[in-house]
C-alpha positions in Angstrom: -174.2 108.4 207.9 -171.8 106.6 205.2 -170.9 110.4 204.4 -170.5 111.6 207.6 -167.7 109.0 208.2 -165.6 110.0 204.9 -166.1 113.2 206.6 -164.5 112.8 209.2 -161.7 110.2 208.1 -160.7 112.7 206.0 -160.3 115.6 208.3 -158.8 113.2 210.8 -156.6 113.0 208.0 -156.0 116.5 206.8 -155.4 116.9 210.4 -152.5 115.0 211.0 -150.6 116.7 208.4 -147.7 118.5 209.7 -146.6 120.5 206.6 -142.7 121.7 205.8 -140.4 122.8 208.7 -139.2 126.6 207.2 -135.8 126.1 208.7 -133.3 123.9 209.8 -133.7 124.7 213.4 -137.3 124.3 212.9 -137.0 120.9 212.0 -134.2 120.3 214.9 -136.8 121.3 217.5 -139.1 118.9 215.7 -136.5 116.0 215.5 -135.6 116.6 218.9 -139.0 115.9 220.2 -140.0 113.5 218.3 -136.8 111.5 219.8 -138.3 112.6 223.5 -141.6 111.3 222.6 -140.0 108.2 221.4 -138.0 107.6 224.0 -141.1 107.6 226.5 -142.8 105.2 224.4 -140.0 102.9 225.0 -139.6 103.2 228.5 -143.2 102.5 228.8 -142.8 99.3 226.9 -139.6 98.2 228.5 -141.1 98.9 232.1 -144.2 97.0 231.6 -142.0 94.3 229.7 -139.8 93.8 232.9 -142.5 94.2 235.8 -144.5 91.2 233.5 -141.4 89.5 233.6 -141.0 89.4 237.1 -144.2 88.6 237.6 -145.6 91.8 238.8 -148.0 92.7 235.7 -151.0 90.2 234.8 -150.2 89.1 231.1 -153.2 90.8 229.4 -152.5 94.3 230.9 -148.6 93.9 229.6 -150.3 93.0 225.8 -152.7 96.4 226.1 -149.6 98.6 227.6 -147.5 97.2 224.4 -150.3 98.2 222.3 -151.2 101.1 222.9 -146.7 102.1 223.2 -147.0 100.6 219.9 -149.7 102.3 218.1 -148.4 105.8 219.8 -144.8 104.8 218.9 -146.3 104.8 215.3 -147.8 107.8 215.5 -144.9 109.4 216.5 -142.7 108.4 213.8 -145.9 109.3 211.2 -145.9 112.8 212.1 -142.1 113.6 212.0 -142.2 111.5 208.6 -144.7 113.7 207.3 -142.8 116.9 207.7 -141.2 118.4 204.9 -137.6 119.2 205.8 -135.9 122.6 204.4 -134.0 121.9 201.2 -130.9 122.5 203.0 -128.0 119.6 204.1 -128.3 119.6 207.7 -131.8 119.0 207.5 -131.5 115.9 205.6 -129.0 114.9 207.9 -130.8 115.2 211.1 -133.2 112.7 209.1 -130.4 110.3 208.5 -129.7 110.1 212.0 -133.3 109.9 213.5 -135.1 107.9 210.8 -133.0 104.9 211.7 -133.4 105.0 215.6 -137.5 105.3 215.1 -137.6 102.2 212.7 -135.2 100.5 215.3 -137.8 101.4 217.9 -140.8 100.4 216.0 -139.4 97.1 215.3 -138.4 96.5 218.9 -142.0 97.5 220.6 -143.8 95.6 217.9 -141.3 91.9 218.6 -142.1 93.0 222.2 -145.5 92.3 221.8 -145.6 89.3 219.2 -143.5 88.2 222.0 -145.6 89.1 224.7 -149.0 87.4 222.9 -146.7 84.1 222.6 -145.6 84.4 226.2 -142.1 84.4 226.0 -141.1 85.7 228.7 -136.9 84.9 227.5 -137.1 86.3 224.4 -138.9 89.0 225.8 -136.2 90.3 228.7 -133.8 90.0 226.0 -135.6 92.3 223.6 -136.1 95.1 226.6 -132.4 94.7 227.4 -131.7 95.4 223.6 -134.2 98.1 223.4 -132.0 100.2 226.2 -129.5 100.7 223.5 -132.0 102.5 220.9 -134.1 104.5 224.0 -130.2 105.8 224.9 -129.6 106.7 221.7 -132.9 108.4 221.2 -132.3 110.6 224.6 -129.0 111.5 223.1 -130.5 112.3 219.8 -132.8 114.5 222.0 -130.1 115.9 224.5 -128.0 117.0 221.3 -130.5 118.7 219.6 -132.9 120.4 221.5 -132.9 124.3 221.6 
């Protein structure tokens, strides 16, 4: 059974690999939706954040909504940080400019629900607000690039 498990751990794994982008507008297409997918994951958060707020969303349906944003957020970023970009300049720096907005992102939904588990609801309107910046910035990212 032990076995069985390292079985399929390891394909889960091998699975989520992505492998190299052959060309640069390969990997814009790939960066472009990655910054789509982010940007929903955001939303999600940020809506759930201000229906809690306004006391619309039951406080332990706002922490699961956060969680699972944030664990898919995270998964998100993983898979366009495991693609190998084309060993050309453009590549690296669509990277530049998306790497940053995803940590942003990551940092935001994961305050949002250290916030959320302390029930502060303040701290937590202010981090939505905030996040609105980096979601915009994402759907630009997204609008600019995609095919």
């Amino acid at each position: 059974m032990r076995q069985l498990g390292a079985v399929l751990v390891l394909a889960g794994t091998l699975t989520a690999c992505v492998g190299p982008a052959p060309t640069v507008g390969a990997y814009q297409g790939k960066a472009a939706h990655t910054a789509a997918d982010a940007v929903s994951q955001l939303e999600t958060a940020r809506q759930a954040v201000d229906t809690a707020v306004a006391g619309r969303l039951p406080d332990s349906y706002l922490e699961t909504v956060l969680v699972d944003a944030e664990e898919s957020f995270g998964s998100i970023q993983a898979t366009f940080d495991s693609i190998q970009p084309p060993d050309d300049p453009a590549a690296d720096k669509l990277r530049a400019e998306l790497d940053p907005l995803l940590s942003d992102g990551s940092d935001g939904i994961t305050q949002l629900r250290i916030l959320a588990r302390r029930g502060d609801r303040t701290a937590m309107a202010a981090t939505s607000r905030d996040l609105a910046a980096t979601a915009d910035m994402l759907d630009r990212f997204h609008e600019q690039h995609a095919g």
